[in-house]
Every structure is written in structure tokens, then in C-alpha cells.
PAPA-114906 format. One line per 4 residues: number of its first residue (from 1); their letters; for each residue z, x, y of C-alpha. Coordinates in steps of 0.02 Angstrom, whole numbers. Example, Ala and Ser with C-alpha at 12.3 -4.5 7.8 and 13.67 -1.06 7.14 Angstrom:
PAPA-114906
1) as) 390/615/-225  357/684/-53
END
This chain:
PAPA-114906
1) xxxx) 0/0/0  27/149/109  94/169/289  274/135/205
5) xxxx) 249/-34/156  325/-85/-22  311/-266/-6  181/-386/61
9) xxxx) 226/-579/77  61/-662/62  37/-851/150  -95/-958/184
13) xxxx) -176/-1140/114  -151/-1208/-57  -327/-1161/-125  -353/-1029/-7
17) xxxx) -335/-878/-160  -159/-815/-148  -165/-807/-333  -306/-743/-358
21) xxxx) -285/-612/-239  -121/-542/-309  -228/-568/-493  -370/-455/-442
25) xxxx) -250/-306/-377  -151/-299/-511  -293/-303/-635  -361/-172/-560
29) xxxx) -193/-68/-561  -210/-109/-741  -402/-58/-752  -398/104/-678
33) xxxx) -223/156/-773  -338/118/-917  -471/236/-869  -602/114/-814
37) xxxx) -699/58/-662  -620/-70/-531  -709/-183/-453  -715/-111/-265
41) xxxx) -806/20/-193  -640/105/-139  -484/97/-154  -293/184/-156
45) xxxx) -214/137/-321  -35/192/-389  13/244/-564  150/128/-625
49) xxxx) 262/147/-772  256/-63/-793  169/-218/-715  301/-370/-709
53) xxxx) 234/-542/-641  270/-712/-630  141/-803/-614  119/-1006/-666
57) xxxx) 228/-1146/-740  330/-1100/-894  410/-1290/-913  447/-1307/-1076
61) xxxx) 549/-1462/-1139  611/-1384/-1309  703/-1249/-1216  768/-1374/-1080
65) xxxx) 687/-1260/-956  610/-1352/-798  484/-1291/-688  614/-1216/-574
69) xxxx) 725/-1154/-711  589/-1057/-810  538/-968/-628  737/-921/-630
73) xxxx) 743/-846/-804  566/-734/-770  619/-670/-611  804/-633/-696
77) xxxx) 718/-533/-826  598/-439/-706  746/-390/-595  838/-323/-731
81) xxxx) 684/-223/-797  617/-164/-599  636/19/-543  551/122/-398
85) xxxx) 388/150/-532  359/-35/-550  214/-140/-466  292/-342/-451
89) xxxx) 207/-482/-441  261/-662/-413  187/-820/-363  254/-983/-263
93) xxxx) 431/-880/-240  572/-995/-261  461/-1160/-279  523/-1312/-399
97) xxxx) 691/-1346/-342  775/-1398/-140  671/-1329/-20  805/-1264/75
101) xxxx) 911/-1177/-69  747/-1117/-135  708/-1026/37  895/-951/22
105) xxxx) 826/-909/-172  674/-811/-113  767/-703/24  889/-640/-87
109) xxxx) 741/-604/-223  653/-517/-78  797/-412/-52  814/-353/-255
113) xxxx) 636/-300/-247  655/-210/-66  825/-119/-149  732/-84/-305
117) xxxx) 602/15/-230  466/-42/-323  298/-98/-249  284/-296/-247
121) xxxx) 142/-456/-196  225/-620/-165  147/-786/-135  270/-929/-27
125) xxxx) 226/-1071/79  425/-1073/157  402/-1029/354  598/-942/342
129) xxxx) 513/-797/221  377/-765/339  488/-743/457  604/-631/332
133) xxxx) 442/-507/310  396/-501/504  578/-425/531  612/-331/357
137) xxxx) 557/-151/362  426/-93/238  385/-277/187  212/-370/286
141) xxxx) 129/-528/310  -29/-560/263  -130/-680/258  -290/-782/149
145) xxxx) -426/-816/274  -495/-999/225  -652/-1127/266  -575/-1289/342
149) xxxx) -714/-1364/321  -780/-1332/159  -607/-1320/95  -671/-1156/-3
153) xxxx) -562/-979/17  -667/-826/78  -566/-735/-13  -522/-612/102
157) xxxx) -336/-559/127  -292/-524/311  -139/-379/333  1/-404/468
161) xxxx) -11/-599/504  59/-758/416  -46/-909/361  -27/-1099/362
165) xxxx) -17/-1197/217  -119/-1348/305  -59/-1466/197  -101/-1604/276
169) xxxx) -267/-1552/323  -343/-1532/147  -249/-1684/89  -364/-1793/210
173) xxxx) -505/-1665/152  -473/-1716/-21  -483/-1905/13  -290/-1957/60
177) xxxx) -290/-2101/184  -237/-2091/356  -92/-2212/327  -38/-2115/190
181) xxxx) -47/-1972/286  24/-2058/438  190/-2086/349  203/-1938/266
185) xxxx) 177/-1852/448  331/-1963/500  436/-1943/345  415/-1757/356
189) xxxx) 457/-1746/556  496/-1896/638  410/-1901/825  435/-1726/839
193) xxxx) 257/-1670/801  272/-1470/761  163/-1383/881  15/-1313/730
197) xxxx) 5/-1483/670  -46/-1567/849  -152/-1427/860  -223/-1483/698
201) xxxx) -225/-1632/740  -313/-1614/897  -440/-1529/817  -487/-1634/704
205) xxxx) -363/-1779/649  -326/-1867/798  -341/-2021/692  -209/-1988/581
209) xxxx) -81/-1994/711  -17/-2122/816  -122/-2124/976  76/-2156/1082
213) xxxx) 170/-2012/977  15/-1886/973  0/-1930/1216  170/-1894/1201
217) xxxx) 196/-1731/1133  32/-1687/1230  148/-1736/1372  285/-1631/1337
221) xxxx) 197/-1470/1308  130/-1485/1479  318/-1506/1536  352/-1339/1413
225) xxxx) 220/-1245/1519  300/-1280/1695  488/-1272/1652  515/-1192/1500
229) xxxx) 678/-1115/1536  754/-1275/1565  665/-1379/1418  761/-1265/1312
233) xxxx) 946/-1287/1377  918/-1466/1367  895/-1450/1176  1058/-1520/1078
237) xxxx) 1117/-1456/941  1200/-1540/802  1391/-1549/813  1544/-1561/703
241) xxxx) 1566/-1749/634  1380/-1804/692  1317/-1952/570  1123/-1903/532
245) xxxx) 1006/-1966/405  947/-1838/294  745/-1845/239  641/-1865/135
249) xxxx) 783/-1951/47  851/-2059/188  1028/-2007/137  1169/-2040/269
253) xxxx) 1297/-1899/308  1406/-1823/431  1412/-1644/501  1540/-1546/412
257) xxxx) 1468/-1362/479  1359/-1331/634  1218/-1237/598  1196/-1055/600
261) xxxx) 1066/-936/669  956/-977/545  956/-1171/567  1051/-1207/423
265) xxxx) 1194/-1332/430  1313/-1390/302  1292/-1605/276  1439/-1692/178
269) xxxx) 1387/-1843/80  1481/-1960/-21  1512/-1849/-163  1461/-1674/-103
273) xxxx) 1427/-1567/16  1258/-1478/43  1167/-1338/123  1002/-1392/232
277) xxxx) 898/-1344/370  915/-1461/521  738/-1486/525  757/-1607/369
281) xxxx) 888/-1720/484  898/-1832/608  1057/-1894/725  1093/-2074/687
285) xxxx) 1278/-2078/800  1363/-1950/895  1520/-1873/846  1591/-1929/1008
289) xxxx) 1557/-2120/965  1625/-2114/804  1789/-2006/822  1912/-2005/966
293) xxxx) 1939/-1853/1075  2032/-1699/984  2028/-1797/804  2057/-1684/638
297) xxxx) 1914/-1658/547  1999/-1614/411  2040/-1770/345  1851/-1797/318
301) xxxx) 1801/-1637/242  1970/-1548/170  2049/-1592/0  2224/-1661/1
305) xxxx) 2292/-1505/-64  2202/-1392/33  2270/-1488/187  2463/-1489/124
309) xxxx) 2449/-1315/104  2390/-1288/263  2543/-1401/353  2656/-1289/255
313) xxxx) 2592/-1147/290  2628/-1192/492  2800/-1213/465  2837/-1075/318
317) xxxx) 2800/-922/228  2698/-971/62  2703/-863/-67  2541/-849/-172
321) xxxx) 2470/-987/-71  2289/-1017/-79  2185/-1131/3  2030/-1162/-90
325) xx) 1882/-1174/34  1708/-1231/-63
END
């Protein structure tokens, strides 16, 4: 890969040849370890002492292994076998399970592979890895360069920048109909059209979206332009004790963490608590209508030992006390 770089994250439209990209360099790894021609006019290849991929669906109902699952148990096994003289390959990193906690998944793979040493092609479509590689020293972007129009991949891998999946692009491509695709614009953001898919949308799919929704974030980016600065500090965040409605699900919950740095927030439903990014909510009430001023959280979101514990602990010395947080 040269210039440093171990690791290359690889992004870009379902059908656009991810795949087949990471495919073709490691077959020629394997061709030219083997003594025989590749298939380029020139190239830079490294000796490796093993090629480890995981590459397509391993479901398998007699082992109880889902599509998620089987992923796991690959990627276990490749982690245990990887050293600095290994060349990794994996597609659709941390796919088949909670978007969120599968994002979380492929970081931490990420970071095995960057420890390891070892060279490495991923495939994702999660916007948080992209982001991962554009920070992460000695891992890239790159990107599959693709025909919108014919909905054919040129097959031609672009170093240094990150792709878009265009999901819902190729979806009308392939014949989905606009009110489908209407409500699965809505389900997956509400009113608040991301700024790519307007674009897309004004180049192409105006009649997908609502004609109200689609003037009105046309409106607001012209408000962006002149006052930036202040658009921003307007932007509330999600507080402590905040009902929201989580999607696609439509599951009601109440703040229980703020989120970090990273946008990820901790919801507590009826029987759980969960990790998500606060793109996939919505605010339903306030905190402020729903609790007085000063109220104890705790009550909500502590267990009634943990909270005993604590009210001891105010007044005494506890010894071996432990206060179990989850």
C-alpha cells in the first residue's frame, strides 16, 4: 500500500464493486506469491505469510449461527491468527446486527488490525468508520467510482476520499415507488433532510420528496450560508430525562445519558437500557415538562439497591460497598 498506509476503509454504492475490488487484489497477492502473472500492467505487491478474509454470509441454521453471528466467529478466528505478515480482508464490517452497536463493533475491529500490524481492505457503509479512517493514522478512505445512471460500477477505486452508499437512489433506479421511498425517507430522518440526500434529491428525485419539506430545507441552507455561527448555537441537544421516540421501531424512551462526542446517547426503555446514535431519535416532551425542577433521576434509572447504597454511603463509612453501575 505504501506511503505508510496499513489499512484502507473502502465505501461507496451497493453495486458499485467494493467486493470485487478487495477480490481482485488479493487474488493477485495470491497469483504472484504463486509465481504467475497478475492481471495489471504494474503493480507493488507484498509477500505475506497468510491471506485471512471474510467475505459473504455464513448463516447456517444447524450451528445456530445468524448472519451477524457467523461474521463474529470469522473475524474472532482471523484476529487470533493476524500478525504484522498478514494481508486481511473483510467485507460489510460489522453488518447484520444494531446499526449503532455494529458501528461500535467495526471500530474496535479496526483497531485489532491497526495494532496487529498487518496490511488490511475493509468494505462498510457506516458514516462513523469513515470518519474513524479520515483521523486514524496509517488507515485511508477510498472510494468505488460509480454510473448513476446506468447503475453499473466503473470499477475504479479512488484513494483518500469516502463514498456514498446512495441507497435511495438505486432503490428508485431499481423500480421502488416514490411513496415507498417517500416513507422510508421520513422513517429514516424525519423533516430533517441530510444535506447529500437533498442534493440527491435535487438532482434528480425531486419527486420523491415532499415539495413543503424538500422548499424548506432549501430554505434553511440559505439561512446556514448567512449566519452560520448562530444556526449552530441554536442547535439543542438532547438532555437528561427527555421522552423521544426511537426509529425505525417507534419505541418510546427517556434520556438516561446525554450523548457524547460521538453522538451516542444512552435511551432507557421499559426493560433495558440501550446504546444509540441520536440520529435514530426524535424528542417527543421535554425533560422540563415532564419532571419538576432539581428532581432525582435516579429513581428512574438506578436500581433500588444501588440507590440504598448510595443514601448510606452519605451518611457512613461502607465497608466493601459496591454500587453496581450497568
Amino acid at each position: 500500500m505504501g506511503n505508510g498506509v496499513s489499512g484502507i476503509v473502502i465505501t461507496g454504492p451497493n453495486t458499485g464493486g467494493k467486493t470485487v475490488a478487495m477480490k481482485t487484489v488479493a487474488l493477485n497477492c495470491i497469483m504472484a506469491q504463486c509465481g504467475l502473472h497478475v492481471t495489471c500492467n504494474e503493480a507493488n505487491i507484498c509477500m505475506n505469510s497468510s491471506i485471512l478474509c471474510d467475505i459473504g454470509d455464513g448463516q447456517n441454521l444447524s450451528e445456530n449461527l445468524s448472519t451477524f453471528s457467523a461474521h463474529i466467529t470469522n473475524v474472532l478466528e482471523i484476529l487470533e491468527k493476524v500478525d504484522r505478515e498478514s494481508f486481511v480482508i473483510m467485507d460489510e464490517l460489522g453488518s447484520g446486527t444494531d446499526p449503532t452497536e455494529g458501528m461500535g463493533i467495526a471500530v474496535a475491529i479496526l483497531e485489532e488490525l491497526k495494532k496487529s500490524g498487518a496490511l488490511f481492505l475493509v468494505t462498510t457503509h457506516y458514516p462513523e468508520v469513515k470518519q474513524y479512517a479520515e483521523k486514524e493514522e496509517n488507515i485511508i478512505n477510498a472510494r468505488m467510482t460509480f454510473n448513476k445512471e446506468s447503475l453499473k460500477p466503473l470499477y475504479q477505486l479512488k484513494l483518500g476520499e469516502a463514498g456514498e452508499s446512495c441507497a435511495f437512489y438505486i432503490a428508485e433506479k431499481m423500480g421502488m415507488s416514490h411513496k415507498m421511498l417517500r416513507t422510508a425517507i421520513k422513517a429514516a430522518y424525519g423533516n430533517d433532510i441530510p444535506k447529500d440526500t437533498a442534493e440527491e434529491a435535487e438532482s434528480g428525485m425531486n419527486h420523491v420528496f415532499d415539495a413543503d419539506c424538500f422548499k424548506k430545507e432549501k430554505t434553511i441552507s440559505k439561512i446556514q450560508k448567512k449566519k452560520p455561527s448562530k444556526k449552530k448555537k441554536n442547535i439543542r441537544q438532547f438532555q437528561l430525562g427527555d421522552s423521544v421516540m426511537i426509529y425505525p421501531d417507534k419505541k418510546i424512551g427517556i434520556i438516561c445519558q446525554p450523548e457524547n462526542e460521538k453522538g451516542i446517547l444512552r435511551v432507557q426503555l421499559p426493560d433495558k437500557k440501550i446504546w444509540i446514535n441520536h440520529k435514530r431519535i426524535k424528542l417527543l416532551v421535554e425533560a422540563s415538562e415532564l419532571y419538576p425542577e432539581d428532581y432525582d433521576f435516579s429513581i428512574i434509572f438506578d436500581t433500588v439497591q444501588n440507590r440504598k447504597l448510595r443514601h448510606q454511603m452519605e451518611r457512613k463509612y461502607i465497608e466493601e460497598g459496591e454500587i453496581n453501575l450497568e
